[in-house]
C-alpha positions as CSV (number, residue, x, y, z in Angstrom):
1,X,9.1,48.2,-19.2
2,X,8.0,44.9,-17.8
3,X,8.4,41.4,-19.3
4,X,5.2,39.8,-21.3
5,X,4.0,36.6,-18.9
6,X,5.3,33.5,-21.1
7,X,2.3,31.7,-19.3
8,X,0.0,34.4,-21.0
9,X,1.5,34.1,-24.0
10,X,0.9,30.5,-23.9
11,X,4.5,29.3,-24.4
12,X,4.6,26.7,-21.4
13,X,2.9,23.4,-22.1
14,X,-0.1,22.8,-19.4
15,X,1.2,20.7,-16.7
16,X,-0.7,18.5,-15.5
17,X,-2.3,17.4,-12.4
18,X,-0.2,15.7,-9.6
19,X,-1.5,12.2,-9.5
20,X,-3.5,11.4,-6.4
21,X,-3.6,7.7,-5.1
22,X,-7.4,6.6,-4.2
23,X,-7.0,6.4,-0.1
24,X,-9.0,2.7,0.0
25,X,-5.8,1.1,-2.8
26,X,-3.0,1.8,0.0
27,X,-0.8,-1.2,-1.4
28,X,-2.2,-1.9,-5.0
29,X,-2.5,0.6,-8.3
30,X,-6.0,1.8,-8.6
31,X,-7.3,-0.1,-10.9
32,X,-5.4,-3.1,-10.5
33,X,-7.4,-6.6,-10.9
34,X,-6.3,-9.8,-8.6
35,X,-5.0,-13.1,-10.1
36,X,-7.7,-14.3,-7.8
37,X,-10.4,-15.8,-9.1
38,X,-14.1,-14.2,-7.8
39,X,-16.3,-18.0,-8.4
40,X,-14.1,-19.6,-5.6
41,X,-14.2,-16.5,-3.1
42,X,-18.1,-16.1,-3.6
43,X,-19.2,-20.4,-3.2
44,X,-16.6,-19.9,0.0
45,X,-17.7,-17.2,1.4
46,X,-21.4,-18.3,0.7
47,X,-20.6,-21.9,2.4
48,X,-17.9,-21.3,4.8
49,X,-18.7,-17.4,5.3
50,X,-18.9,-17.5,8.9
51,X,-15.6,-18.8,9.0
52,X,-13.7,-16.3,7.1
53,X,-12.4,-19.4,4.7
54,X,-12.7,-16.6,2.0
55,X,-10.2,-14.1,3.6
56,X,-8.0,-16.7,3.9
57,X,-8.2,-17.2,0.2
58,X,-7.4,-13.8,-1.0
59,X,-4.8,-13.6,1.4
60,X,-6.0,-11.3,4.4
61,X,-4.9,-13.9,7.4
62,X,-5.7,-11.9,9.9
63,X,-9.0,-11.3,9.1
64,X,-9.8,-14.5,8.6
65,X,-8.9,-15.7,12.5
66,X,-11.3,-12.4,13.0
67,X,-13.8,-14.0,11.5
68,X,-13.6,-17.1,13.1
69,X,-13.6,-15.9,16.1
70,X,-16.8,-13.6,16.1
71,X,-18.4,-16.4,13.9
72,X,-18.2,-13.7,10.8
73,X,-19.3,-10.8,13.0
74,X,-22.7,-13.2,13.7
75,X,-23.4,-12.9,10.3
76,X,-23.2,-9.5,9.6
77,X,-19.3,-9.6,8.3
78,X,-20.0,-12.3,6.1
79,X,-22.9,-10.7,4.6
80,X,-21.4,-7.5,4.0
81,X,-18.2,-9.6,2.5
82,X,-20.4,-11.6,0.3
83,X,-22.7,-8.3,-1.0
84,X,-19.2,-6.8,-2.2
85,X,-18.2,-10.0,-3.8
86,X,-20.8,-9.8,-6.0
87,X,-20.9,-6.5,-6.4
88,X,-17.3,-6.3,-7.9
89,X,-15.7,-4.0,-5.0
90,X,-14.1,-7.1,-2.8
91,X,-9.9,-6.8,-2.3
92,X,-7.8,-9.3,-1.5
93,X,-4.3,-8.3,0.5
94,X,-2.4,-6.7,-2.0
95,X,-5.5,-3.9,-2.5
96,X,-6.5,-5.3,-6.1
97,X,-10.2,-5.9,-6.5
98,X,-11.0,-9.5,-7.6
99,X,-13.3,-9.2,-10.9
100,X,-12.7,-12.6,-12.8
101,X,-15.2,-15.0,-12.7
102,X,-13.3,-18.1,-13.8
């Protein structure tokens, strides 16, 4: 005689799936929005861009002096930065995307 599967049966509540953290949000909670506001972030990086004034805004230090020293990557780091600032994708240290505008 063998025992009826309780899972067959349907007994046993579905379990659900283990969460998975997204690999790009290593410090922040996907989904989790910056006190930092995006209008400053985008006239900085737009002005000052080649300077990295707007990783120094959003926290990323180190980054920033990058930037300073390659000049923003001779343009190309700033314009990649400033694309995903107003796209709505840009971090700041933490790993929360900035999304408010004022």
């Amino acid at each position: 005689m063998t025992t009826p599967d309780p899972i067959e049966q349907g007994s046993y509540p579905p379990v659900p799936p283990p969460y998975v953290a997204a690999a790009d949000s290593a410090y922040g909670a996907p989904g989790d929005v910056s006190p930092k506001l995006l209008l400053p972030a985008v006239l900085l990086c737009f002005f000052l861009g080649s300077l990295g004034i707007h990783r120094f805004y959003v926290g990323k230090v180190g980054t920033g002096i990058a930037m300073i020293l390659t000049l923003g990557g001779l343009g190309i780091w700033t314009l990649i930065d400033f694309i995903m600032l107003l796209v709505g994708v840009f971090k700041d240290k933490e790993g929360r995307v900035l999304k408010q505008w004022t």
